[in-house]
Structures are given as structure tokens and as C-alpha cells.
C-alpha positions in Angstrom: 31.2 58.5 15.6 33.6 61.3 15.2 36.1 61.0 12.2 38.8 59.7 14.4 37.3 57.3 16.8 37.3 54.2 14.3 40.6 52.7 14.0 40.8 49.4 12.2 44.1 47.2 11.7 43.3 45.1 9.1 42.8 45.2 5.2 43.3 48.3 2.8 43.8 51.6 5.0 44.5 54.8 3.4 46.2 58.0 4.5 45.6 61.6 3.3 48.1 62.9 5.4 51.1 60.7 3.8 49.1 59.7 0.4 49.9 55.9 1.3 47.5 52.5 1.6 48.9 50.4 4.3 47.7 47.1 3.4 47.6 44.7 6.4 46.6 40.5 6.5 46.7 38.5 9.5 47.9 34.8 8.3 50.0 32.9 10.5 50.6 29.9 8.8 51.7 31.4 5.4 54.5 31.5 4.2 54.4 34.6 2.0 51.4 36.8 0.6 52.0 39.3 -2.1 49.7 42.7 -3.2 48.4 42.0 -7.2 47.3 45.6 -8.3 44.3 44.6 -11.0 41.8 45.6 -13.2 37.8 45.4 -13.1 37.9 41.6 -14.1 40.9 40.9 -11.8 43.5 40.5 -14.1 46.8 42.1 -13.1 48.3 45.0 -14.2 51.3 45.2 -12.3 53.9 43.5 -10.8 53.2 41.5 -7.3 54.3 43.2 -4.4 55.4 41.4 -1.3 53.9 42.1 2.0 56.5 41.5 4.8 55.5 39.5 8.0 55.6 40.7 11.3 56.1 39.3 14.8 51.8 38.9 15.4 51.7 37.4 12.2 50.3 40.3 10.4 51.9 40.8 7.2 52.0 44.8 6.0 53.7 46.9 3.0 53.1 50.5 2.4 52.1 51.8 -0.9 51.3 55.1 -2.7 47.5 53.7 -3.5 44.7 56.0 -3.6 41.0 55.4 -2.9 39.6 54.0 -6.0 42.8 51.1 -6.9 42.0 47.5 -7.3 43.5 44.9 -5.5 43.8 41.2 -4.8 46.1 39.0 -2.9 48.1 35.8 -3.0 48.5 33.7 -0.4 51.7 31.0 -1.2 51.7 31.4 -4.5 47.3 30.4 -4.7 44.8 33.1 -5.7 44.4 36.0 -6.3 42.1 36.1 -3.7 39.9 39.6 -2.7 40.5 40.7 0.3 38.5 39.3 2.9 38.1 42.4 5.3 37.7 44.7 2.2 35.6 48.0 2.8 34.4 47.8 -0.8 33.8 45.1 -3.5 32.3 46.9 -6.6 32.9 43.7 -8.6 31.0 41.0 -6.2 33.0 39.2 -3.2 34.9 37.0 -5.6 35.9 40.1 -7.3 39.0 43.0 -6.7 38.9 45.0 -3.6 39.0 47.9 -4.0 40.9 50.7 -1.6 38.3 53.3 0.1 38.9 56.3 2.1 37.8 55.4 5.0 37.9 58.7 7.0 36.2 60.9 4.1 32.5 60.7 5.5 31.6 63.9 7.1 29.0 62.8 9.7 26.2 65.1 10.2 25.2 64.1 13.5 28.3 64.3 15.9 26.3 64.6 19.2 24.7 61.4 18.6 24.3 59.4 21.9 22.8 56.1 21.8 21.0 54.3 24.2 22.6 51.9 27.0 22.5 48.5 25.7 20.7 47.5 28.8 17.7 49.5 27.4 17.9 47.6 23.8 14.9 45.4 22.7 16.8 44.6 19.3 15.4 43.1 16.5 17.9 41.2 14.2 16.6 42.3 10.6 17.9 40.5 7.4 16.9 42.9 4.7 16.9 40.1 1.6 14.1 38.3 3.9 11.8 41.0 5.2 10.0 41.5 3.2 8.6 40.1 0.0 10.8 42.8 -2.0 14.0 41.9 0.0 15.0 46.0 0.0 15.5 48.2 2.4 12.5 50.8 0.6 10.1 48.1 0.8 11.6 47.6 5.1 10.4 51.2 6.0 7.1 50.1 5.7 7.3 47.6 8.3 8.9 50.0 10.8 6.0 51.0 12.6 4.8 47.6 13.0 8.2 46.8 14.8 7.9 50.0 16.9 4.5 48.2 18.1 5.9 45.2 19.9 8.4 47.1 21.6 11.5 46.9 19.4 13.7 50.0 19.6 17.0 48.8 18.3 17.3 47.3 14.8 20.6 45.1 14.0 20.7 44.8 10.4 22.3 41.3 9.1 24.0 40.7 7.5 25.8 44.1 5.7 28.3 42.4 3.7 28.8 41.4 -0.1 27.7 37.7 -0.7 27.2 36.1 -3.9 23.7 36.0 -5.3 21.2 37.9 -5.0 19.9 37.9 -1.5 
């Protein structure tokens, strides 16, 4: 995955080049949603900004935001709600989002080629239910034994902030 190859549309995307944060929700039945800048407990600190609608009912507004600002949204006047295809939740998934930079990963491997999906025998791993431990330490050990039935593709499931602990 070179730097440029992803290209998402949604959520909190930032730009070196112009310093900005284009923050983009898709909502078609609302009837205005507004930015809330906030603190570690979610409070706000600034006034609400409006996000403006456009014709696929995306709603968008452009912002000098660095990586590292909180946010939350409201959604007709409800919330603040995170932002539910955030990169980053430091706080838990009821907590701010927080903006991340998505392009600043230098991969190390850029002649990576996978294999063809028709040569996959994938194993859909949860991490929390593994193994006893629930960590991904405590998963490496069971790597070989997965190796031995004939798995050669591991989907891990599900990456993304719940509440609780696993």
C-alpha cells in the first residue's frame, strides 16, 4: 500500500499540503449536523460549526484542524455524538474523535504483493477470544498451530473501538 493508494471519503481527513481537515458525514435524512471542537471529556471548547449538505447527501466543511484535535458531532440539534467512521478514539467509542494524519505512515515494505484471493484459506481470528489472554502476544503462540491445518490468511475481527473490555 503505497502512501497514495488509500483514498477515503468519509470522516476526519487531513491535508499537509493545505493544513486543512475536511470533515465529511453521509446523512440523508438530517436536517443539519454541526462540527463541536472538544476536550478529553467531550465538553466543548468552541463554537459549533455547520457542515453544509451536498447533492449525495454528504455534508462537508473545511477547517484549519491538525492531527491531534478533538471532535464530535451533532446531528439536529441531538449529541454530541463521535464520529462513527473515526480513525482514532483515544477516549473509548463513546468518546471525542480525534483527527489523524492519515498519510504519515511510512510503510517499509512497498513491494508487498499478496496472494490471489483464490489461493486464501483464511481464518477469521477475534483477538479478545483466542486465547485465554484475549491479546494479540498471547495469539503468536497459536500461529503455528494455524499454519498446520492449512490456514495462510488471517482476517482479524473485529479492529475497531467497542466498549468493554473485549
Amino acid at each position: 500500500m503505497s502512501k497514495s493508494s488509500w483514498n477515503p471519503k468519509l470522516g476526519a481527513i487531513y491535508s499537509k499540503e493545505t493544513n486543512t481537515t475536511q470533515f465529511s458525514v453521509w446523512s440523508p435524512t438530517a436536517k443539519n449536523i454541526t462540527l463541536i471542537s472538544t476536550n478529553e471529556k467531550g465538553e466543548p471548547i468552541e463554537k459549533e460549526v455547520p457542515l453544509e449538505k451536498g447533492d449525495t447527501s454528504i455534508w462537508r466543511a473545511s477547517l484549519h484542524v491538525k492531527p491531534g484535535a478533538l471532535y464530535k458531532y451533532k446531528v439536529d440539534g441531538k449529541g454530541p455524538f463521535p464520529d462513527v467512521v473515526s480513525r482514532y478514539q483515544p477516549f473509548g467509542v463513546h468518546g471525542p474523535s480525534m483527527v489523524v494524519d492519515n498519510h504519515h505512515y511510512n510503510w517499509k515494505n512497498k513491494d508487498f504483493v499478496t496472494r490471489k484471493l483464490s489461493d486464501c484459506v483464511i481464518y477469521e481470528l477475534h483477538i479478545g477470544t483466542f486465547t485465554p489472554e484475549g491479546t494479540f502476544q498471547s495469539a503468536i503462540s497459536k500461529l503455528e498451530y494455524l499454519v498446520s491445518i492449512g490456514v495462510n490468511t488471517i482476517e482479524i475481527m473485529p479492529l475497531a473501538d467497542f466498549p468493554g473490555k473485549r
